[in-house]
KOLNU-568938 format. One line per field, with one value per residue (C-alpha): residue number from 1; residue in three letters; x, y, z. Coordinates in steps of 0.02 Angstrom, whole numbers, padded with zeros to 5 digits, always signed. Layout:
k [NUM,...]
r [ALA,...]
x [X,...]
y [Y,...]
z [Z,...]
//
This chain:
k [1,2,3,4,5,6,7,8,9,10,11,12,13,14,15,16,17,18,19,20,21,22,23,24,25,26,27,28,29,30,31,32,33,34,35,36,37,38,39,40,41,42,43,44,45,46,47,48,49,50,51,52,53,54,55,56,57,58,59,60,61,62,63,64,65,66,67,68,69,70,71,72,73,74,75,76,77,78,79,80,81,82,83,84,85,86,87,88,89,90,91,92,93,94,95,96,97,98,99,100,101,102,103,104,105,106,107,108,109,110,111,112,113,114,115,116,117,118,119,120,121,122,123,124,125,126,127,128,129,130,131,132,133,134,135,136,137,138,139,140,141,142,143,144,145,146,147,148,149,150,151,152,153,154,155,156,157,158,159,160,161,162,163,164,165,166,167,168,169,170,171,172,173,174,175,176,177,178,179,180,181,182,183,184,185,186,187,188,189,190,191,192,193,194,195,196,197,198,199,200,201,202,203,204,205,206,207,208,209,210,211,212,213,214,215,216,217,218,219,220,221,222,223,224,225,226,227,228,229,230,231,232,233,234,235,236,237,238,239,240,241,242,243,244,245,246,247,248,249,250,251,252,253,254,255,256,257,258,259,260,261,262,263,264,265,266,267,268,269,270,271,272,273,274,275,276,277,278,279,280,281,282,283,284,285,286,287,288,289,290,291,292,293,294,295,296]
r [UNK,UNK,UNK,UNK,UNK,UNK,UNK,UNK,UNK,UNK,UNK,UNK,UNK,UNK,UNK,UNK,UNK,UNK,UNK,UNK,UNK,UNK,UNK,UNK,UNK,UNK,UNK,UNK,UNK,UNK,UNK,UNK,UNK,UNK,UNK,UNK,UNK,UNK,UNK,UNK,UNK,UNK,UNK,UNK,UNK,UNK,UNK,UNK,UNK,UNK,UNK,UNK,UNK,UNK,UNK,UNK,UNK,UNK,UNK,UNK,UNK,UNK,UNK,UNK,UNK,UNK,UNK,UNK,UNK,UNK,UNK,UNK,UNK,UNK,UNK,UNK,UNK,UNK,UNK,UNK,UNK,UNK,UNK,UNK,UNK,UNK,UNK,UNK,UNK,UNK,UNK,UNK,UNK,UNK,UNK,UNK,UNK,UNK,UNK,UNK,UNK,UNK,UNK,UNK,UNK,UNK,UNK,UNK,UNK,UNK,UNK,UNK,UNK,UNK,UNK,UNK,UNK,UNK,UNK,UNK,UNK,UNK,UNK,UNK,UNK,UNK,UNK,UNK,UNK,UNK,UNK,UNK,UNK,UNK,UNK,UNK,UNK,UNK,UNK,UNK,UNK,UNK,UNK,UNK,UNK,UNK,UNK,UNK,UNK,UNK,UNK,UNK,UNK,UNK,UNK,UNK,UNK,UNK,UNK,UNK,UNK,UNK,UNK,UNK,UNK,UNK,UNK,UNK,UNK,UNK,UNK,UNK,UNK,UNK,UNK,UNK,UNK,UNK,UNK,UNK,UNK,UNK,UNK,UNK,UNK,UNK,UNK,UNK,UNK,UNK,UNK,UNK,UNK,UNK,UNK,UNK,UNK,UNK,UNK,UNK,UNK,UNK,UNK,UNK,UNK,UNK,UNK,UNK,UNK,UNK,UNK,UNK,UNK,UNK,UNK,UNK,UNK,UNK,UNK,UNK,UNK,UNK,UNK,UNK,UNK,UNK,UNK,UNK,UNK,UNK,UNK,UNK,UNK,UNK,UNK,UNK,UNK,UNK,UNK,UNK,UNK,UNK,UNK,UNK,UNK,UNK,UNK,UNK,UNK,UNK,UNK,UNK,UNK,UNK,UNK,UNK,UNK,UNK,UNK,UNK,UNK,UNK,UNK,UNK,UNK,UNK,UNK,UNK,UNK,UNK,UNK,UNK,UNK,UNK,UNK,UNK,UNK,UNK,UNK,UNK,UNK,UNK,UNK,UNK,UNK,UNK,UNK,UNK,UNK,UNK,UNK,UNK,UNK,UNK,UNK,UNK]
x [+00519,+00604,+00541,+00508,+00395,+00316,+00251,+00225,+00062,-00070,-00110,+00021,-00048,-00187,-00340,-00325,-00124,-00153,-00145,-00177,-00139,+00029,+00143,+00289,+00319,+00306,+00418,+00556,+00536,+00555,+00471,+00437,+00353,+00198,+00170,+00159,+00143,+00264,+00274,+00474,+00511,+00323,+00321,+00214,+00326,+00259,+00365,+00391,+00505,+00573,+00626,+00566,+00470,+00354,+00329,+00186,+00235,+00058,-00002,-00138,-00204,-00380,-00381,-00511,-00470,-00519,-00465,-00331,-00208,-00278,-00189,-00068,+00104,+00258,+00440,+00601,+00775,+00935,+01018,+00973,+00914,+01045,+01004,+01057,+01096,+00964,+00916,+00806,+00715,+00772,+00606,+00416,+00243,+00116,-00044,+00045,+00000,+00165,+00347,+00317,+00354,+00498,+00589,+00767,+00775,+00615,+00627,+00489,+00389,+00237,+00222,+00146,+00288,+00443,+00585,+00565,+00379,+00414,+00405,+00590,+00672,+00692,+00745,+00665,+00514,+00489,+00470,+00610,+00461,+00379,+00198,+00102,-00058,-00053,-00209,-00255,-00274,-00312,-00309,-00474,-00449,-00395,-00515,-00513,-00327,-00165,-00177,-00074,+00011,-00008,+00078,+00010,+00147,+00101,+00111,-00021,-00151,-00152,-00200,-00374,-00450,-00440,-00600,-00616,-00396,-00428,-00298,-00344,-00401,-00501,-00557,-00603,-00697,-00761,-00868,-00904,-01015,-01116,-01108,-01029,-00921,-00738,-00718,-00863,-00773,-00670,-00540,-00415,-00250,-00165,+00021,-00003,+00109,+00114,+00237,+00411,+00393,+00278,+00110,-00049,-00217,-00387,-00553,-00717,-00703,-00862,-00952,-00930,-01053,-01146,-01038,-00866,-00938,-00942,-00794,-00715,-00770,-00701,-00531,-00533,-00550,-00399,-00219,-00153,-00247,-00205,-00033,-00042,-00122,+00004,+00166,+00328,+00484,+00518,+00644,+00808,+00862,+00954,+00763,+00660,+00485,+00346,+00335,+00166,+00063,+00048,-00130,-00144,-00104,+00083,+00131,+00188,+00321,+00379,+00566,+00701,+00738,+00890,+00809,+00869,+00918,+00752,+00725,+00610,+00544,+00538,+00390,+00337,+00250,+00098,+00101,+00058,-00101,-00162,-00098,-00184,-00350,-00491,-00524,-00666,-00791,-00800,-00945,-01105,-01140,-01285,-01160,-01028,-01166,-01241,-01065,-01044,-01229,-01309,-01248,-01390]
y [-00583,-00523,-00558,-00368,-00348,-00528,-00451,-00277,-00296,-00419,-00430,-00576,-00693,-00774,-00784,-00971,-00936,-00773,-00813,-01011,-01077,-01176,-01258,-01286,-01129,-01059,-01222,-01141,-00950,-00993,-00875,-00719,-00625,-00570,-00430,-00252,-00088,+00049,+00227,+00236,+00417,+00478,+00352,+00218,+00079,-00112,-00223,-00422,-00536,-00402,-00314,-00173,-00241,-00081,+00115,+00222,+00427,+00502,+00591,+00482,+00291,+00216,+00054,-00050,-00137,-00317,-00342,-00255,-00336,-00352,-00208,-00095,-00158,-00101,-00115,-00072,-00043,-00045,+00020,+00181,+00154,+00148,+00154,-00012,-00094,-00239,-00188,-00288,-00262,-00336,-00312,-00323,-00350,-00390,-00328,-00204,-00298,-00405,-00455,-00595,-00757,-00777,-00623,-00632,-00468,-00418,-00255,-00272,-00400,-00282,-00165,-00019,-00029,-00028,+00081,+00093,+00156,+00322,+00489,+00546,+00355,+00401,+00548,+00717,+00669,+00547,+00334,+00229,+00122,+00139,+00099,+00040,-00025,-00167,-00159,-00309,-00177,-00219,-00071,-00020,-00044,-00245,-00292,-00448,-00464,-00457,-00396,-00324,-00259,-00097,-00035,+00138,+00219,+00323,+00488,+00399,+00312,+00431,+00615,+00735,+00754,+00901,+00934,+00779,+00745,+00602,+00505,+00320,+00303,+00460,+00391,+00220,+00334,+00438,+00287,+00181,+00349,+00335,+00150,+00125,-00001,+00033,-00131,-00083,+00081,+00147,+00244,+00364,+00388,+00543,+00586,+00756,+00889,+01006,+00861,+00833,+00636,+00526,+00543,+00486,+00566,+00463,+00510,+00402,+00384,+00279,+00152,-00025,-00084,-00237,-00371,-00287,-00288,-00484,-00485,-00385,-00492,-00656,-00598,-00522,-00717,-00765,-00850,-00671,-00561,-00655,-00677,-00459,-00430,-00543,-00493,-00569,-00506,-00431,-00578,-00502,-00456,-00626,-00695,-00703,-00663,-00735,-00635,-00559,-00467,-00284,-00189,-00040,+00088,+00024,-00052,+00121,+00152,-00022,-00036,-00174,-00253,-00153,+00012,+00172,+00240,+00347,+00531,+00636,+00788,+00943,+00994,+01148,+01174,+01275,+01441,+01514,+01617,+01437,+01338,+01478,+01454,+01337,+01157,+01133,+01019,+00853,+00826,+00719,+00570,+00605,+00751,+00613,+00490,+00640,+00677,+00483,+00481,+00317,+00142,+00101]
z [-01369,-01225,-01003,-01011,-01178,-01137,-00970,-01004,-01106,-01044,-01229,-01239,-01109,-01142,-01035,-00965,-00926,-00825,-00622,-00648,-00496,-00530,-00383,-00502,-00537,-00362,-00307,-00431,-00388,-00202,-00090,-00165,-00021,-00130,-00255,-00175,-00223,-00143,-00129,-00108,-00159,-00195,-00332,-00346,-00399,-00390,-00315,-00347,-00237,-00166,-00347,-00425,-00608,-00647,-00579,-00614,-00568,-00558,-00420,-00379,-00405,-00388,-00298,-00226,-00045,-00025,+00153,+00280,+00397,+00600,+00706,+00665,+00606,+00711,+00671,+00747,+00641,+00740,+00572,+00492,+00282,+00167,-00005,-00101,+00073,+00119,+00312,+00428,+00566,+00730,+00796,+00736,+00791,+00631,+00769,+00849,+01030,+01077,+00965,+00828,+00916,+00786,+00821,+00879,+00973,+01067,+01137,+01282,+01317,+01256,+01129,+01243,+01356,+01254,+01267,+01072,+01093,+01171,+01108,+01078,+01055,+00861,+00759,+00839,+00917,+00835,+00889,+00850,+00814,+00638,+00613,+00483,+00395,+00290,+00152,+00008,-00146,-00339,-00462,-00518,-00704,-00634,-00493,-00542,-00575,-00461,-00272,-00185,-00029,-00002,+00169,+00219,+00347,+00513,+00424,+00302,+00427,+00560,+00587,+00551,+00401,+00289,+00198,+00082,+00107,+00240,+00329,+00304,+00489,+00464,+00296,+00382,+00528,+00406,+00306,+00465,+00509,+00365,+00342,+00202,+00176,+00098,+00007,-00100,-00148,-00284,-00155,-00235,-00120,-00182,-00140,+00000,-00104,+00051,+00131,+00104,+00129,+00026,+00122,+00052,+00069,+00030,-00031,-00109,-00289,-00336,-00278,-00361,-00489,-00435,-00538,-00463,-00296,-00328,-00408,-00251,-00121,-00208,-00209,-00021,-00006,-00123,-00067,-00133,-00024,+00143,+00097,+00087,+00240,+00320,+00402,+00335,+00300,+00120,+00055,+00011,-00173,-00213,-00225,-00367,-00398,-00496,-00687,-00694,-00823,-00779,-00745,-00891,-00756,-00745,-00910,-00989,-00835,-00822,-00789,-00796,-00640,-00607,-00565,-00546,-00371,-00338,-00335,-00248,-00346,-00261,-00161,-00151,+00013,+00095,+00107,+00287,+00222,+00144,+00302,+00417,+00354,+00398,+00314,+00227,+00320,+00224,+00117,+00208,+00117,+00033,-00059,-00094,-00162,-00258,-00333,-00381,-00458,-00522,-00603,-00728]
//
């Protein structure tokens, strides 16, 4: 039996081997920077030590967030992306307030006042300075299984809300209102096919049953979900990551290490009739409660 077939179905590990705890192993693999899930070229590929093991290409996943990273992440490339080429920041903040006491190159003593930070310092109008929202995900067919990082990019956290297509701030503002809390949520992000960049939308799914609500909150306390929310560089390709079994939702996509430079499908965008004409409001809560109905 092969790494890949061994790993693709969870069929072949049994119960008591899945996620033990088990120093050696981690002693061996080195630092592995955590399992995450990317959306590199509107494809939702999960990442392991830095390598590519699995991609799912649907439009949409259903995850449940355990816990999300303090501030808002900022980094600053010198280098534009190459594809293949490992680039680093020279800069970063994990709360978005002052540089990482570990960085070699601060830019400004203070986030708010960098040169980096100003409208115009990257391509367009853009920032040279990218943001970002680190979240502690599991898949909902796998609550109780892997987490991961998910990092949800400016284009993805901020911005208004179009009918029930939230950005995740607006998502986050959208719940606080009605007091309900989004770790006890089935949340759908959905890739926004009037864009020409991966950028994810969010809406309420379901709400968790009583026994995954339990199940949730034990793993927003695990070693895996603070090492997500955490800031930390993504190790470089020469590092290995831990094998894992893969959650139903990836195992039919899952790829050898080496994978294929990504494409982007076309996207066909809006229309200026559609684009011209008002959002709906979102629904009220009693209407997305309604929509979700009971758990017997």
């Amino acid at each position: 039996m092969s790494n890949i077939s061994l790993f693709k179905s969870g069929s072949h590990i049994p119960d008591y081997l899945r996620n033990a705890p088990d120093a050696t192993t981690r002693d061996i693999a080195g630092s592995s920077g955590g399992k995450q899930i990317s959306i590199k070229g509107g494809v939702w590929r999960m990442v392991v030590g830095g390598e590519e093991v699995a991609k799912n290409e649907d439009r949409s996943m259903n995850f449940v967030v355990v816990a999300s990273g303090k501030g808002i992440t900022r980094t600053f490339y010198a280098d534009k992306y190459e594809a293949g080429k490992d680039v680093k920041p020279v800069c970063w903040s994990a709360e978005g307030v002052v540089p990482n006491s570990e960085v070699p190159s601060p830019q400004s003593s203070a986030c708010a006042t960098c040169p980096q930070n100003i409208e115009g310092s990257g391509e367009g109008k853009s920032r040279a300075c990218r943001f970002s929202k680190r979240l502690a995900v599991t898949v909902e067919n796998d609550i109780s299984g892997n987490v991961y990082r998910l990092s949800v990019p400016a284009k993805s956290y901020f911005g208004k809300a179009d009918g029930e297509k939230m950005p995740l701030q607006a998502y986050g503002k959208f719940l606080a209102g009605h007091g309900i809390p989004i770790t006890g949520l089935v949340t759908e992000a959905r890739f926004d096919t009037a864009e020409s960049v991966p950028v994810l939308k969010f809406r309420a799914v379901r709400p968790l049953t009583q026994d995954e609500w339990e199940i949730a909150k034990a793993q927003s306390l695990t070693d895996d979900a603070k090492m997500a929310i955490e800031f930390k560089m993504v190790p470089s390709r020469a590092e290995t990551g831990t094998p894992l079994a893969l959650p139903e939702t990836f195992q039919e996509a899952a790829v050898p290490t080496e994978a294929p430079a990504a494409t982007t499908e076309p996207v066909k965008r809006a229309s200026k009739k559609a684009a011209d004409a008002p959002p709906p409001p979102p629904k009220d809560v009693a209407s997305v409660l309604a929509d979700w109905g009971t758990d017997d």
